[in-house]
C-alpha positions in Angstrom: -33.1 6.5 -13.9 -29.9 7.6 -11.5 -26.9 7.3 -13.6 -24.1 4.2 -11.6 -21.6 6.1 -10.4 -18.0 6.2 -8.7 -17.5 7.2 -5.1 -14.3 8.1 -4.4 -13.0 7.8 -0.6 -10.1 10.6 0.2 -9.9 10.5 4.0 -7.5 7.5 5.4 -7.6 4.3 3.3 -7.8 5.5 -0.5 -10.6 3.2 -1.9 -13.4 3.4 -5.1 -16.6 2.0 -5.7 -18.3 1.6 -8.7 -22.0 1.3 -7.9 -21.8 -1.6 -5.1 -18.7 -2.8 -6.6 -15.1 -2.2 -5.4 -13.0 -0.7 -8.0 -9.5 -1.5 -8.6 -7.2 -0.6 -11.3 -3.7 -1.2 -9.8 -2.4 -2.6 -6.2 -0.5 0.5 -6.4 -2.1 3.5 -4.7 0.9 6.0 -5.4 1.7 5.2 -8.3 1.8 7.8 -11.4 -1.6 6.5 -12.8 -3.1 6.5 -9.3 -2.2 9.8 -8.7 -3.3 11.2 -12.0 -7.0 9.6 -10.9 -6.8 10.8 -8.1 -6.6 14.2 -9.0 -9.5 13.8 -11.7 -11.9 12.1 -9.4 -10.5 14.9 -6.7 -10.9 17.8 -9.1 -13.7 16.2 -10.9 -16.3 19.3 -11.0 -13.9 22.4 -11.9 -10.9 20.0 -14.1 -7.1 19.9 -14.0 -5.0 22.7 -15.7 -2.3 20.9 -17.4 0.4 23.1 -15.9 -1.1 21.5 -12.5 -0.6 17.6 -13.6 2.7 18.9 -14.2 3.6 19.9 -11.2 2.2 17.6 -9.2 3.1 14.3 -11.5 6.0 14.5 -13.2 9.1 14.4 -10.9 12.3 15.7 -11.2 14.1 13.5 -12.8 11.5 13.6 -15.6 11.8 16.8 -16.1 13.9 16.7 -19.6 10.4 15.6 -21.5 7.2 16.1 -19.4 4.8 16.9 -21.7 5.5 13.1 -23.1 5.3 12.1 -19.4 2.2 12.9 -18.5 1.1 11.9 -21.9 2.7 8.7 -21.4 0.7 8.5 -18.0 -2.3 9.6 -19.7 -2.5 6.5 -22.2 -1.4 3.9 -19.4 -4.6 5.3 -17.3 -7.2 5.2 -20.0 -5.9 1.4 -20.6 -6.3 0.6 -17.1 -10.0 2.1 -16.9 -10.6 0.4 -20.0 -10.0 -3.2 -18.2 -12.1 -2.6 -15.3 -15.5 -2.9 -15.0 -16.4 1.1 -15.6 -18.4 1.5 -19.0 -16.7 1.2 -22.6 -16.0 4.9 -23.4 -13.8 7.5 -23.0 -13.1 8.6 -19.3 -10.9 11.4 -19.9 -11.6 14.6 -21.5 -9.1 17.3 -22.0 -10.1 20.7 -23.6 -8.5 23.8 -24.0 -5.3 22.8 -21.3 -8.0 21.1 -19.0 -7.9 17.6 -17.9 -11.5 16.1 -16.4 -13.4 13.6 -15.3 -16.2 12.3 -18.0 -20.0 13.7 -16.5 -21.4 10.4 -18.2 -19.6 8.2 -14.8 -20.6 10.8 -12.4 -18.4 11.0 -8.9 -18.7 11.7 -5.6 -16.1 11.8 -2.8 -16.2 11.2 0.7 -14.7 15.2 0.9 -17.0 16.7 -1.1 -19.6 15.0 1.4 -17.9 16.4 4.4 -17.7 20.0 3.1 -21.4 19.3 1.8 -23.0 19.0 5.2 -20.7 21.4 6.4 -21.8 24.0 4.2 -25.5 23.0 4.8 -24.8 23.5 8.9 -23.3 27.0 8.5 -25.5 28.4 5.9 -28.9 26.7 5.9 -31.5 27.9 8.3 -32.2 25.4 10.5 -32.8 25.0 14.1 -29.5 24.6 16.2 -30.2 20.6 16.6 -30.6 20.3 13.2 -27.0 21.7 12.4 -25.2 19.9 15.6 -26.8 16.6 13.8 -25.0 17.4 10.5 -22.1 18.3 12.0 -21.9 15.1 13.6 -22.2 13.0 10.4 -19.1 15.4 9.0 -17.5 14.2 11.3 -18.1 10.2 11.4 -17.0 11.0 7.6 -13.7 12.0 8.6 -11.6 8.9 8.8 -8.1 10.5 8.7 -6.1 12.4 6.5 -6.5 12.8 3.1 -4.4 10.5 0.7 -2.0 10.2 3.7 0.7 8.2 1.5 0.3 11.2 -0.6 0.6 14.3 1.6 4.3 15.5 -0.1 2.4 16.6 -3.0 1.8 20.1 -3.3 -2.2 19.6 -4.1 -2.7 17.0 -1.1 -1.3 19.1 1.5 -2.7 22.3 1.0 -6.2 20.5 0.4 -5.4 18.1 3.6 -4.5 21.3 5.5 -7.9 23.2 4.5 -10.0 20.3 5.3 -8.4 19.6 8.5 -8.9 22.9 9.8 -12.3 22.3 9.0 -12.8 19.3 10.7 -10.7 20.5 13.8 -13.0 23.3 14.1 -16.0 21.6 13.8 -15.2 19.1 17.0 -14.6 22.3 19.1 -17.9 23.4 18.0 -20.0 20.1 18.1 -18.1 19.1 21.9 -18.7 22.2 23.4 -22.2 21.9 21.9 -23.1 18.5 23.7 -21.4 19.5 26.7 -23.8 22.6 27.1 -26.6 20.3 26.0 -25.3 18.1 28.8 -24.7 15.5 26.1 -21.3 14.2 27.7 -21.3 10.4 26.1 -21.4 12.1 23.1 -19.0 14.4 23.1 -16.7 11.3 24.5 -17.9 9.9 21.4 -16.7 12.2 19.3 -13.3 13.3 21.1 -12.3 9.4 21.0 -12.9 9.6 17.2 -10.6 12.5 16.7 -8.0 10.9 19.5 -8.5 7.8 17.1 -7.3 10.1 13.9 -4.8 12.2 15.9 -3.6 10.3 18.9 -1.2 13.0 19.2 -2.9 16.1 19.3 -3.3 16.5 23.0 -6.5 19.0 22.6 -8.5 15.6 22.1 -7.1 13.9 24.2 -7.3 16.6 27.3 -10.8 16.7 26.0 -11.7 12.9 25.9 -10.3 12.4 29.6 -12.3 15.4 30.3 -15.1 13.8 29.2 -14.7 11.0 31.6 -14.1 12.3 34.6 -17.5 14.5 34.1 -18.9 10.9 33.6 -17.1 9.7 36.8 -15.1 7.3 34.8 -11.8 7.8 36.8 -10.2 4.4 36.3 -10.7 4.5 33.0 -9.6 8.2 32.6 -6.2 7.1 34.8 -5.8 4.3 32.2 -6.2 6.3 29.4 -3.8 9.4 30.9 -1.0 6.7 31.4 -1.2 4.8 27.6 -1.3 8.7 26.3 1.8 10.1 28.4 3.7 7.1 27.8 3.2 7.1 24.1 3.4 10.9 23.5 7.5 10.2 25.5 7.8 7.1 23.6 7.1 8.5 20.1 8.0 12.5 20.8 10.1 12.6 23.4 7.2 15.0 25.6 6.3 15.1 28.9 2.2 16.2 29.7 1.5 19.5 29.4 0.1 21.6 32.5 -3.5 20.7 30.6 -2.9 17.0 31.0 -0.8 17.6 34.7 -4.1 19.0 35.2 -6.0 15.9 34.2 -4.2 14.1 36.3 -4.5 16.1 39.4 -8.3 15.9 38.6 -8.1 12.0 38.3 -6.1 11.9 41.4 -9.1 14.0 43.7 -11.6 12.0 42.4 -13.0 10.6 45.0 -15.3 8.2 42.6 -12.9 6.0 42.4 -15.1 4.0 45.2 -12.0 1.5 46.2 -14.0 -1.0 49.0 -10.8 -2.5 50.2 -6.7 -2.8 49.9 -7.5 -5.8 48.0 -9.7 -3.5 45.4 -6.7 -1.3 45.3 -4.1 -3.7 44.4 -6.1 -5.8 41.9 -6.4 -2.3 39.8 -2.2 -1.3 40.2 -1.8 -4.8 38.9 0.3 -5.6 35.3 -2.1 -7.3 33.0 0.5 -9.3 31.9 3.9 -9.7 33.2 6.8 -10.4 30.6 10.3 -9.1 30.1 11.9 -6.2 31.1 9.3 -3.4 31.9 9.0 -0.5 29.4 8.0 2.7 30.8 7.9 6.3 30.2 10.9 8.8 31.3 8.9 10.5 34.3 7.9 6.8 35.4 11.9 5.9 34.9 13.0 8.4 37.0 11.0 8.0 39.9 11.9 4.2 40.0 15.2 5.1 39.9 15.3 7.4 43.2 13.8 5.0 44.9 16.0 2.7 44.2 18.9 4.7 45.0 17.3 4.8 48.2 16.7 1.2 48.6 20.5 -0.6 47.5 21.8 2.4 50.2 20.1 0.2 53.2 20.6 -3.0 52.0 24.0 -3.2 49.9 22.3 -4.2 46.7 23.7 -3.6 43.4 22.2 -1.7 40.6 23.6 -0.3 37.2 22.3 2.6 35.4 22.9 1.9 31.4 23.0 4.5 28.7 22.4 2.9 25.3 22.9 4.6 22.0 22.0 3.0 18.6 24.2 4.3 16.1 25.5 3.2 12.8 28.6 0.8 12.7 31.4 3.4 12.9 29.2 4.6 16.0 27.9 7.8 14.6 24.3 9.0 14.9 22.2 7.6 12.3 21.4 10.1 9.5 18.3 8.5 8.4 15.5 9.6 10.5 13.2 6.5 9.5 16.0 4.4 10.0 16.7 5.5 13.5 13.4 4.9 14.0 13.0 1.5 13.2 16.3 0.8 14.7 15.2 2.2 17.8 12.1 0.1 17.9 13.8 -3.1 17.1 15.8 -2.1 20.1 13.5 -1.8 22.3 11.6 -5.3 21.5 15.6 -7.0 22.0 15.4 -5.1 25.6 12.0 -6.6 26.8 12.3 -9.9 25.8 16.2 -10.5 26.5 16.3 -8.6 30.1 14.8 -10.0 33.3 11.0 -8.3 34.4 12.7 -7.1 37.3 14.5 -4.4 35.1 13.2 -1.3 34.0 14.2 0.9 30.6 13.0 4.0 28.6 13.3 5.8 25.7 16.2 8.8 26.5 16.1 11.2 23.4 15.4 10.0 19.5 18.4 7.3 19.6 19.0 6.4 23.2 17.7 3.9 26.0 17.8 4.5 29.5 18.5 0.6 31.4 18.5 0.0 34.9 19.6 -3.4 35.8 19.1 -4.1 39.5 20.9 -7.4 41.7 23.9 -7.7 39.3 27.4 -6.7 39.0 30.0 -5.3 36.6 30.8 -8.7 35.0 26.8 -9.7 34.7 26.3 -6.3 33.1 29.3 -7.0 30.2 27.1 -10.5 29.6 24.5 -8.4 28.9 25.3 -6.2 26.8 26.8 -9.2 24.4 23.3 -11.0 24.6 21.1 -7.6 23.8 23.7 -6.9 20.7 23.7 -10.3 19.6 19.9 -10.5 19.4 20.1 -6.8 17.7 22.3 -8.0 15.2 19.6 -10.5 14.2 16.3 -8.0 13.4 16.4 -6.5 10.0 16.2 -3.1 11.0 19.5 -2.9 12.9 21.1 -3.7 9.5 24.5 -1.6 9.5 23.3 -0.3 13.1 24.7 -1.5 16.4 24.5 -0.7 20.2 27.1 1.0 22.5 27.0 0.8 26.7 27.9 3.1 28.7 27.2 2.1 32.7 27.6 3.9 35.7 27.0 1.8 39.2 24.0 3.5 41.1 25.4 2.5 44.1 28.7 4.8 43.6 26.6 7.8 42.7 24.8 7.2 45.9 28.1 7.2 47.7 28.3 11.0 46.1 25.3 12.2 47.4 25.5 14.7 50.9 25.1 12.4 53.7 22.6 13.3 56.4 
């Protein structure tokens, strides 16, 4: 009879079983005893050198007494085990400097299985659709990093650096596969998954728009193009590459599109929902604004362009780059829903927004700015942050401008 055993999943969520049964020791999956499972379920065939629970465990300011650290660690781990619903004996085995995992609860991870078919793809002999099919369920295995929450340590990164090359490689090879086989929904398949995992690694995403305009799927290629280019500006600070320029050039020829009528047309530039100020990307941003700097010079209408910078109370750049971060998203929710949907704003840089406020004046503009830092003032991330204005009328810059 099959022993019960633990499976152990790496990639993404951190999670065990025990048989059918979920297995939990501690809330906590970063914690001290977490880790030190982790690494024995991880390591589970070969054991863990001492010297290597050291390093990776016991942090700096432990550093005075780590031997009674880890030992400490050690004990709080085998009570923990001992309270769960894993068999009444002893888990943990060290002999000779080496730390394992007991072979009477044997383990298998979800890393081990991707490397597994892997292996079996490269160096089995088997027919090409054989090792394409494997490759595929190494890849459905692959739900995202490994032990993301962990990836500082020194074992989790060069491990979550191996097996991501792995896994990288193997999309090229199974995509370009199905695309020769002619298998395009499948390779969309798999380039979404990997988009999923890595939204911003532009090779899947270049490849998943790809994907669908060989499918003639160009409304839903322009709708993903515009949710990636505005997220990789809003989070990076990027504009497309010539690979997705290209993918847009190839979206904009299609002539699949198969538009009946300039009723057809408009339904599909329609907002799915209109609401607050309208957030957009800094290419997008831009062209507004020339056109309206054309616009307010024929019919006398006012427009400011506002630069705002979130900076710490004595109006210096945040230092804390997770700070700034959440600041600057906190911002950007007290823009949309304070400001009028006729106004348009972007993201200028890691700690600035770009405004422009059209059909008010200088007085309206100082209103605003006193309602947006008020409702700042209120979220918890803008604690000891605030906002600074800087305006410039559009309308005087388009005085500047050569006439003719």
């Amino acid at each position: 009879m099959e022993k019960k055993g633990i499976y152990a999943r790496f990639f993404g969520n951190y999670g065990l079983k025990y048989g059918d049964e979920q297995l939990i020791l501690e809330h906590s999956s970063t914690s001290k005893t977490a880790q030190l499972l982790q690494m024995l379920l991880y390591f589970h065939k070969t054991g863990v050198p001492r010297y290597r629970l050291l390093e990776n465990l016991v942090g700096q300011e432990e550093r005075a007494n780590p031997i009674n650290n880890l030992k400490g660690a050690l004990s709080r781990l085998r009570k923990l085990l001992g309270e769960t619903i894993l068999p009444d004996m002893e888990c943990i085995v060290a002999q000779n400097g080496i730390y394992s995992w007991t072979s009477e609860i044997p383990v298998t991870t979800d890393a081990e299985e991707f490397e597994q078919l892997l292996d079996e793809a490269d160096h089995a002999v088997l027919d090409d659709d054989q090792a394409l099919e494997l490759r595929l369920q190494a890849c459905d295995l692959y739900k995202g990093e490994l032990l993301p929450q962990l990836i500082n340590l020194e074992w989790v990164s060069v491990e979550n650096t191996r097996l991501k090359e792995r896994y990288d490689e193997t999309v090229r090879h199974v995509c370009a596969r199905l695309t020769a086989k002619g298998e395009i929904r499948r390779a969309l398949e798999v380039y979404e998954k990997a988009a999923a995992v890595y939204p911003f690694e532009e090779e899947w995403q270049v490849g998943r728009l790809d994907c669908m305009l060989n499918l003639g799927q160009h409304k839903n290629a322009l709708q993903v193009y515009q949710e990636v280019v505005d997220s990789n500006y809003r989070n990076l600070g990027i504009s497309p590459s010539e690979d997705m320029q290209d993918c847009f050039r190839r979206i904009r020829e299609g002539a699949a599109w198969g538009f009946s009528s300039v009723q057809e047309v408009q339904k599909n530039l329609m907002e799915a929902h209109i609401g607050g100020a309208y957030f957009c990307s800094y290419p997008c941003f831009a062209s507004v604004y020339q056109m309206v700097r054309r616009l307010i010079g024929r019919n006398g209408q006012s427009a400011y362009l506002i630069l705002c910078s979130i900076c710490d109370v004595h109006g210096m750049p945040i230092k804390n780059e997770e700070r700034t971060v959440a600041a600057v998203e906190a911002a950007i929710a007290v823009i949309k829903k304070k400001l009028r949907s006729s106004d348009i704003f972007t993201q200028y840089g890691a700690n600035q927004l770009l405004v422009l406020l059209i059909g008010t004046n200088m007085e309206n503009c100082s209103l605003v700015f006193d309602r947006l830092e008020k409702a700042f003032r209120q979220e918890k991330a803008a604690y000891g942050c605030k906002m600074n204005f800087t305006l410039k009328s559009v309308y005087e810059e388009v005085d500047e401008q050569p006439k003719g």
